[in-house]
Kinemage of the C-alpha trace (Angstrom):
@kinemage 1
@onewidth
@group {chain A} dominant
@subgroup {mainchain}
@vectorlist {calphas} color= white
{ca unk a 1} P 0.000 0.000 0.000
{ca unk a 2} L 1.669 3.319 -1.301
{ca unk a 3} L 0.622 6.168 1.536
{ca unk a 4} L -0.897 8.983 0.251
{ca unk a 5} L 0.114 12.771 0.411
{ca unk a 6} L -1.954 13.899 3.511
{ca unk a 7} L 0.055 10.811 5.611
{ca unk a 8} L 3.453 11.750 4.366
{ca unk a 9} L 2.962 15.430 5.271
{ca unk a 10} L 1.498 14.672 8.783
{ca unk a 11} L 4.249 12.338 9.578
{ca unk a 12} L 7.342 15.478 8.207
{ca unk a 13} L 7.011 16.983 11.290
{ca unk a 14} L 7.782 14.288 13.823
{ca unk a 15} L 10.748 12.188 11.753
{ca unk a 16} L 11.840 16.460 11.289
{ca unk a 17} L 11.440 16.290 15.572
{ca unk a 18} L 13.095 12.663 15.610
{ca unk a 19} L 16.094 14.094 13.530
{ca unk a 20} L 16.928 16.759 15.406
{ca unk a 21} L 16.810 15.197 18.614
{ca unk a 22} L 19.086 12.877 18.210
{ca unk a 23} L 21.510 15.152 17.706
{ca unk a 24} L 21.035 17.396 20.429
{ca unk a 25} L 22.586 16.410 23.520
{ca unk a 26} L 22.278 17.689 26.863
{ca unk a 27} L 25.160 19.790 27.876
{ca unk a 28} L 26.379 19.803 31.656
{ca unk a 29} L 27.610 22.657 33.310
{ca unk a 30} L 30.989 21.104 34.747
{ca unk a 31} L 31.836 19.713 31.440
{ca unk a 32} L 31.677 23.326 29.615
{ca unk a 33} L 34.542 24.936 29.404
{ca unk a 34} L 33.602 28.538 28.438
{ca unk a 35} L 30.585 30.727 27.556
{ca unk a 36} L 28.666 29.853 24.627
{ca unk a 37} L 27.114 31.262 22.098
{ca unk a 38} L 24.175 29.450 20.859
{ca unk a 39} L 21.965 32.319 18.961
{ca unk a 40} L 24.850 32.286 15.933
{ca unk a 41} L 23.369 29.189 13.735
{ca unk a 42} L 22.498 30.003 9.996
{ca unk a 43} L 20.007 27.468 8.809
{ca unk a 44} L 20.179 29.069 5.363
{ca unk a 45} L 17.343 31.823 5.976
{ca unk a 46} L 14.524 29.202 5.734
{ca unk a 47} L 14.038 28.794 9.396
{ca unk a 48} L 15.033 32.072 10.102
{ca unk a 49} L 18.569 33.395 10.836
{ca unk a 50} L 20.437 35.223 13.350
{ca unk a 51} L 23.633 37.189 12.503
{ca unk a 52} L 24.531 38.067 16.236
{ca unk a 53} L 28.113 38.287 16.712
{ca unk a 54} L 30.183 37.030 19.502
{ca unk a 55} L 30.032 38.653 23.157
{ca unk a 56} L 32.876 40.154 24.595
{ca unk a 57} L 32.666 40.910 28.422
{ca unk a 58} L 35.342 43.131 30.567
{ca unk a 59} L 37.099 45.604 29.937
{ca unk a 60} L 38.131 45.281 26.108
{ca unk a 61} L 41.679 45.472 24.853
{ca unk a 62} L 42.734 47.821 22.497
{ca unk a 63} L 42.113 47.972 18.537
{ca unk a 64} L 45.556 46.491 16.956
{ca unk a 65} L 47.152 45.084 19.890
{ca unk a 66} L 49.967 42.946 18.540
{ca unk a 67} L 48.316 39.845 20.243
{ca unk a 68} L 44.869 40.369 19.009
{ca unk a 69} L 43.032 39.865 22.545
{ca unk a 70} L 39.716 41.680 22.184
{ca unk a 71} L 38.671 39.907 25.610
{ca unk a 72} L 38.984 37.797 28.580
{ca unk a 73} L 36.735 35.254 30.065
{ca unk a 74} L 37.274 34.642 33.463
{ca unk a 75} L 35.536 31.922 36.099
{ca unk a 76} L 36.401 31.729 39.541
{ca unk a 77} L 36.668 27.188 40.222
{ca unk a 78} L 37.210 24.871 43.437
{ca unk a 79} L 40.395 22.483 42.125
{ca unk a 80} L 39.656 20.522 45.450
{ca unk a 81} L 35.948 19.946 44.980
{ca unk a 82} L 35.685 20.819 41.490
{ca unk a 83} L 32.522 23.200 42.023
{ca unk a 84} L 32.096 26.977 40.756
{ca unk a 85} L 29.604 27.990 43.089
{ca unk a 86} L 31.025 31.255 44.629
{ca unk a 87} L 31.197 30.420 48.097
{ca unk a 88} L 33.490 28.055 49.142
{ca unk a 89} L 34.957 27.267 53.050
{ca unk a 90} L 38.047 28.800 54.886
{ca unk a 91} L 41.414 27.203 53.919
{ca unk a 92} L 40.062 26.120 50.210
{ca unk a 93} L 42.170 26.405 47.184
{ca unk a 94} L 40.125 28.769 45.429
{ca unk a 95} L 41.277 30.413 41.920
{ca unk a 96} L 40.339 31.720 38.111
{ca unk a 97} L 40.266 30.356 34.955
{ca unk a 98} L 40.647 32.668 32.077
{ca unk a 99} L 40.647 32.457 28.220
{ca unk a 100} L 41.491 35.340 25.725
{ca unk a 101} L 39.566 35.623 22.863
{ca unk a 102} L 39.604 37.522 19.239
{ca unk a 103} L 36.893 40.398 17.887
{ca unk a 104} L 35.260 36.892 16.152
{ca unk a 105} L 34.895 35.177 19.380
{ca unk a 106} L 37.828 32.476 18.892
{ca unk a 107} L 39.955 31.937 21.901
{ca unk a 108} L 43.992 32.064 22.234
{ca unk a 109} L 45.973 29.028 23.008
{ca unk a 110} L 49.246 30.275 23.189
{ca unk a 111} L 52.124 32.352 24.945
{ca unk a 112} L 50.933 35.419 23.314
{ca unk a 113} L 49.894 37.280 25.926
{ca unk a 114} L 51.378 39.034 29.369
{ca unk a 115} L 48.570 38.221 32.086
{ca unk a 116} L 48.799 39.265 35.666
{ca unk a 117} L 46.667 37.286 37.745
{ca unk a 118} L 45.806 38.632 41.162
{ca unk a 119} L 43.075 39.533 43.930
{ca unk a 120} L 42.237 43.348 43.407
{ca unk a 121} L 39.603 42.789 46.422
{ca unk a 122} L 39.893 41.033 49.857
{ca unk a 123} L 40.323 41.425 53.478
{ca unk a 124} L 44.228 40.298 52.970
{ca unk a 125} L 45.056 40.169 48.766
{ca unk a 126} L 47.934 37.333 48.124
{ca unk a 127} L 50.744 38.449 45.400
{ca unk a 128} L 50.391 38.263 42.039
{ca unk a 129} L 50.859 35.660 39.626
{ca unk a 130} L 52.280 36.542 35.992
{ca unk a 131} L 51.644 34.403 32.664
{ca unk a 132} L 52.499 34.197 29.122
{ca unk a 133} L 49.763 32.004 28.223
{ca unk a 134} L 46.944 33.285 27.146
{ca unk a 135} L 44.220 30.525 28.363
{ca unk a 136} L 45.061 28.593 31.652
{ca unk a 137} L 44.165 28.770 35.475
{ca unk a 138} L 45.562 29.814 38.839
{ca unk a 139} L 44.588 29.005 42.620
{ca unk a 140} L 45.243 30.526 45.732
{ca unk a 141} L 44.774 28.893 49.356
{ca unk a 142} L 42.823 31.763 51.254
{ca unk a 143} L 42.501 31.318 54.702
{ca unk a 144} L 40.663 34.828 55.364
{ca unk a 145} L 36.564 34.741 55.261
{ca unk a 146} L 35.505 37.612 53.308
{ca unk a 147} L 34.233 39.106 49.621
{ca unk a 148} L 37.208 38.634 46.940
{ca unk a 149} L 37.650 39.978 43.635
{ca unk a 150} L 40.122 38.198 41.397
{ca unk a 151} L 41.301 39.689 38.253
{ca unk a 152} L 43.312 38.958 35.235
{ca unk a 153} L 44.799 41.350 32.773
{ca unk a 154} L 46.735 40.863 29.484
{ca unk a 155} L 49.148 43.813 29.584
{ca unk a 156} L 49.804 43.921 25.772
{ca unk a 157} L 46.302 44.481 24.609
{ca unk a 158} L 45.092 45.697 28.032
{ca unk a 159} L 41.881 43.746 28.161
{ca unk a 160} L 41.073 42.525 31.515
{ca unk a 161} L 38.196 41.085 33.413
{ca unk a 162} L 37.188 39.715 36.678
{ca unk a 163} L 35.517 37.219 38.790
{ca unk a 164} L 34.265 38.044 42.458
{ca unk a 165} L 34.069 34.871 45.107
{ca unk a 166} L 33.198 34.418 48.431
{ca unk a 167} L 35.700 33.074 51.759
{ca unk a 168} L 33.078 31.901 54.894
């Protein structure tokens, strides 16, 4: 039996559904390892389009810095328990990760940059910490309870941007 035209077109919609579900998977939080962007797809302009560009966040770095860092992502992270949730107990390691991105959103993996890593905010600051690389991660042990701001800066394009965490 051949189906006729009405069945076909009332069963597009769900193998359309089927399709696309089985390729979207369910992202978890602690696997992510940056911000994304999901409102950038181009589906040709038949489902509709969005041209939004990528976000930058911080204070940008310069136009024609030699590196090309337009901005830094930065998330404050637990190495011990492996949580980001902002408040974390007295005596934890507690630090930032960072990436430096390009104006089009791709990030640097490289020595490229001159970052300065340190707490700008905090009942007692710890020294700085100085990098070449322009994604990685640093910790402190803070053994103070109090508000913290850590901050990184890339002193080449002068972008910089911050994460504030919590000591109790």
């Amino acid at each position: 039996m051949r189906p006729t035209a009405r069945a076909c077109s009332l069963a597009l919609p769900a193998v359309v559904a089927a399709a696309l579900a089985v390729g979207a998977a369910p992202v978890h939080a602690d696997s992510m390892v940056g911000p994304f962007d999901f409102g950038s797809f181009d589906f040709g302009g038949s489902l509709g389009s969005s041209k939004k560009g990528p976000q930058h966040y911080g204070k940008l770095g310069r136009p024609g810095a030699t590196n090309g860092v337009k901005s830094i992502n930065t998330w404050v992270y637990s190495p011990s328990s492996g949580r980001s949730n902002g408040s974390y107990p007295v005596g934890s390691s507690v630090g930032v990760k960072w990436n430096a991105v390009i104006d089009a959103g791709d990030q640097i993996n490289g020595p490229e940059c001159q970052m300065s890593v340190r707490i700008t905010q905090g009942p007692r600051p710890p020294g700085a910490f100085s990098t070449k690389q322009c994604t990685s991660k640093y910790a402190w042990k803070l053994n103070v309870p109090g508000e913290y701001v850590a901050r990184v800066t890339d002193a080449i394009s002068g972008a910089s941007n911050a994460v504030r965490f919590t000591i109790r």
